[in-house]
C-alpha positions in Angstrom: -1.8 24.7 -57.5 1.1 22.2 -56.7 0.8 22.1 -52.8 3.0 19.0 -52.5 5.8 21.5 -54.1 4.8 24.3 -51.7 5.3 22.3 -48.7 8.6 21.7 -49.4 9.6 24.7 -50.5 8.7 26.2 -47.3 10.2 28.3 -45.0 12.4 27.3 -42.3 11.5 29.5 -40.2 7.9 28.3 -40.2 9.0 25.3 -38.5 7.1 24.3 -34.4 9.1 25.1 -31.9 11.6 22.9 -30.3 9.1 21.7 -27.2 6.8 20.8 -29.6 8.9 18.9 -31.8 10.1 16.4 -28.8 6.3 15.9 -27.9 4.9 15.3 -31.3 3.8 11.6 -30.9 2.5 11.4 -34.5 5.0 10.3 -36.1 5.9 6.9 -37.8 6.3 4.9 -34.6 3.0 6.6 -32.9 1.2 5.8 -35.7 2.7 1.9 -36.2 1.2 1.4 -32.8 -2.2 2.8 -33.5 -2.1 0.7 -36.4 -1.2 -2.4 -34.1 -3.8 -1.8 -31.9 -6.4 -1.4 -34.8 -5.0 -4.8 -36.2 -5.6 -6.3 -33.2 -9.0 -5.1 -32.1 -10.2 -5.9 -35.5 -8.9 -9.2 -35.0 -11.2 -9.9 -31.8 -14.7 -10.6 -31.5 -16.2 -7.3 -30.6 -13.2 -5.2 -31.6 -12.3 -2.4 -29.7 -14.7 -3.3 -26.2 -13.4 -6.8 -26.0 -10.2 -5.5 -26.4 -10.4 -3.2 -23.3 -12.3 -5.3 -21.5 -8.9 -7.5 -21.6 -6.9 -4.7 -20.9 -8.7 -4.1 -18.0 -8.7 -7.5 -16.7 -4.6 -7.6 -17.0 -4.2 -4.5 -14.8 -6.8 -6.0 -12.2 -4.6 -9.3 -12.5 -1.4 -7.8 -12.6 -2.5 -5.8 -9.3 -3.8 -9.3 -7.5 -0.5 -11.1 -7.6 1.7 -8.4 -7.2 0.2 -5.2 -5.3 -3.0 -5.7 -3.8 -5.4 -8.4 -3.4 -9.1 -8.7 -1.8 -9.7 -11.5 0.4 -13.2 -12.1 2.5 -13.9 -12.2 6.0 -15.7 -15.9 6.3 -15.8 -15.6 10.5 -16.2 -13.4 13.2 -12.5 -13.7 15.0 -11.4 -10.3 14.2 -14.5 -8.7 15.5 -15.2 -6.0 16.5 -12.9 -4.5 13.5 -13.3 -6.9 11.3 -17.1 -8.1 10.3 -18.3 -11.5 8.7 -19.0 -10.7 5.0 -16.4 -7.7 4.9 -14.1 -7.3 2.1 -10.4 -6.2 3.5 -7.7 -5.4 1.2 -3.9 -6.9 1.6 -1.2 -5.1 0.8 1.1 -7.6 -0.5 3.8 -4.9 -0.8 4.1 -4.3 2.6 6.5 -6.8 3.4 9.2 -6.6 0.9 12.2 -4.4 0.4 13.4 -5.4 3.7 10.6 -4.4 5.7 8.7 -7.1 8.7 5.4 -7.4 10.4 5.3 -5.6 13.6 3.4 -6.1 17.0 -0.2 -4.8 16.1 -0.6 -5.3 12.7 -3.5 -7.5 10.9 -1.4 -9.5 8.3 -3.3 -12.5 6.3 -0.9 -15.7 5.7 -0.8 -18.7 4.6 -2.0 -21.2 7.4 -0.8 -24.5 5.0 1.3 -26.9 7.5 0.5 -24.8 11.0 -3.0 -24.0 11.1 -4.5 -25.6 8.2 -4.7 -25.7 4.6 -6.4 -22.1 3.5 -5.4 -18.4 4.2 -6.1 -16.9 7.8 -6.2 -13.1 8.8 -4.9 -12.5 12.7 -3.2 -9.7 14.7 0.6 -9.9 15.4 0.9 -9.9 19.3 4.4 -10.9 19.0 7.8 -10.6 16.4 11.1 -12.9 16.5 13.0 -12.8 20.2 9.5 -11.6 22.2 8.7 -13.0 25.4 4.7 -13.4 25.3 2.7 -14.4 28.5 -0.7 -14.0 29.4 -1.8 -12.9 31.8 -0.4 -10.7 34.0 -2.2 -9.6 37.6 -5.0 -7.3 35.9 -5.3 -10.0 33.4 -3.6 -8.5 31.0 -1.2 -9.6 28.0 2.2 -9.0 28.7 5.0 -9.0 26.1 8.9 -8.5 27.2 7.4 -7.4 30.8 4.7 -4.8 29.5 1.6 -5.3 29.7 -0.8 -4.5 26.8 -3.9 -2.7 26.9 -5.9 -4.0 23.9 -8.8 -2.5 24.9 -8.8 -0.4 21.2 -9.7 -3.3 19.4 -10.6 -6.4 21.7 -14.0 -8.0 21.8 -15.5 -6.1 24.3 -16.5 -8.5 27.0 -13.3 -11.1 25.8 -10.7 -11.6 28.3 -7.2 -11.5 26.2 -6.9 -14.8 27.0 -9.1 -18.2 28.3 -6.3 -19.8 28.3 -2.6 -19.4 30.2 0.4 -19.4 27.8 4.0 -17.9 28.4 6.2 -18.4 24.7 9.6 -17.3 23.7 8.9 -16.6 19.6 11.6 -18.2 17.9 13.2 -15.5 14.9 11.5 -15.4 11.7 8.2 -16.2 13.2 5.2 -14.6 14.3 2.7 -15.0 17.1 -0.8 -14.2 16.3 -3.9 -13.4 17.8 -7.2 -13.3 16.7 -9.4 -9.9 18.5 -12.8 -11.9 19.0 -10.3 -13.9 21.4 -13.0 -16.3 22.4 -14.0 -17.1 19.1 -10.9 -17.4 17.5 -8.7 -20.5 16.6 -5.1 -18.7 16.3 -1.6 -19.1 18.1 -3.2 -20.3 21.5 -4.5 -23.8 19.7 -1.5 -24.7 18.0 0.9 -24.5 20.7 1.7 -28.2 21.0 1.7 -28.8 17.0 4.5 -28.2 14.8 5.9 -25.2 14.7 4.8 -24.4 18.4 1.8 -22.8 16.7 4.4 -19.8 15.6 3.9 -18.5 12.2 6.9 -18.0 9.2 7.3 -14.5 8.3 7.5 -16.3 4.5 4.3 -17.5 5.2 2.8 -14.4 5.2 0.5 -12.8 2.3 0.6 -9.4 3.5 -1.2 -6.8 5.5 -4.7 -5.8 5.8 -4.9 -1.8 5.3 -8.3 -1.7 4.1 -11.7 -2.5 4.6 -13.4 -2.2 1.0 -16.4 -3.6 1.2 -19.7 -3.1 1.9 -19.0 0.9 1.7 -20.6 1.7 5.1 -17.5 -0.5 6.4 -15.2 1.6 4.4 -12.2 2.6 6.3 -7.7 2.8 6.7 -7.0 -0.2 9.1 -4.0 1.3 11.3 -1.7 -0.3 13.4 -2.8 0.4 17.3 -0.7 2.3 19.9 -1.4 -0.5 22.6 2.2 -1.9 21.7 4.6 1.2 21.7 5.7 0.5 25.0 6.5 -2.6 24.1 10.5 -3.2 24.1 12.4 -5.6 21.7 13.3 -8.8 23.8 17.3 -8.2 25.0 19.3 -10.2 22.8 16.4 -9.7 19.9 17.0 -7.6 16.4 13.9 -4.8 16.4 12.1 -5.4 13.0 12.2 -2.9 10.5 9.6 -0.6 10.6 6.8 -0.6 7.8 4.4 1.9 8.1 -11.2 -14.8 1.2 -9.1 -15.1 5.0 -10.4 -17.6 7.3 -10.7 -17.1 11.0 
């Protein structure tokens, strides 16, 4: 029986329906790429494993530089939240599109020129145009005349401060705090070096939203409510919202 002949002389009306026809993905281009993708996996030591392996390693890679990156916590100035040995990952998306850090949020930047040549993780106490003094009376930090209770996510026996400041932050900077107060070099130490120990917005990797590691650390790092009552400095533009560090 000539079935080549047959098929061609089919029926019309034996053809797939339209939806089908738009899905098919067997035709000559699906099947050049297969065929690409067999060339190549032929082509490398270990053939298809090796090649997925690569794949793999792109994605991870691709995710790093552009997304979301891993960094360790080598000290204990973020304690209590963050622990020595913990694994936080950076959103490094955070920050684009327009958005800015806000008062509250754990960001990791680059310390290169102001703090020191690596990558440090700290809490934003204060954005472009804030007045930032400690302390008040109860002993308290105080930005734009409120104070702060940072009792959420301070120490606990560390005083905000051990030592008096009262700043303007210039715009485009930051002024940042570690939470294990008295173990942590941050803002407070650089206040006579360059830069008045204020940190570029530029300079910053991104924020800390997760702790990843070890899994009985897992959890969402969210930004506290100790700073909603916190007004933007008078004359100051209110940022936009946006919902391995050293210490």
């Amino acid at each position: 029986m000539d079935t080549e002949a047959q098929h061609v002389e089919r029926d019309c009306s034996s053809d797939p329906p339209e939806s089908e026809e738009i899905s098919d993905t067997g035709g000559p281009e699906g099947r050049s790429r297969f065929a690409l993708v067999s060339r190549i996996a032929d082509w490398l030591p270990g053939g298809r494993i090796t090649l997925t392996v690569l794949v793999c390693l792109l994605f991870l890679l691709t995710l790093s530089t552009f997304v979301m990156q891993p960094f360790d916590i080598p000290s204990g100035s973020m304690e209590r939240g963050l622990r020595v040995g913990d694994r936080v990952l950076v959103n490094k998306l955070a920050y684009r599109f327009g958005s800015t850090p806000q008062r509250g949020d754990v960001v990791v930047f680059d310390g290169t020129g102001y703090f020191g040549n690596a990558d440090y993780v700290k809490r934003v106490v204060g954005v472009g145009g804030d007045h930032v003094v400690c302390c008040d009376k109860k002993g308290r930090l105080e930005v734009n005349g409120r104070s702060v209770d940072e009792s959420s996510f301070l120490y606990p026996g560390d005083s905000p401060s051990d030592v008096s400041f009262d700043v303007v932050v210039p715009d485009g900077t930051l002024f940042v705090l570690g939470d294990h107060r008295s173990d942590s070099s941050d803002s407070r130490d650089h206040l006579g070096s360059p830069g008045g120990g204020m940190i570029p917005v530029g300079a910053v990797i991104g924020r800390a939203d997760w702790v990843a590691w070890p899994s009985a650390h897992w959890r969402h790092l969210t930004r506290p409510g100790a700073y909603a009552r916190v007004h933007t400095a008078e004359g100051a533009n209110e940022p936009k919202k946006a919902d391995g560090a050293h210490g």
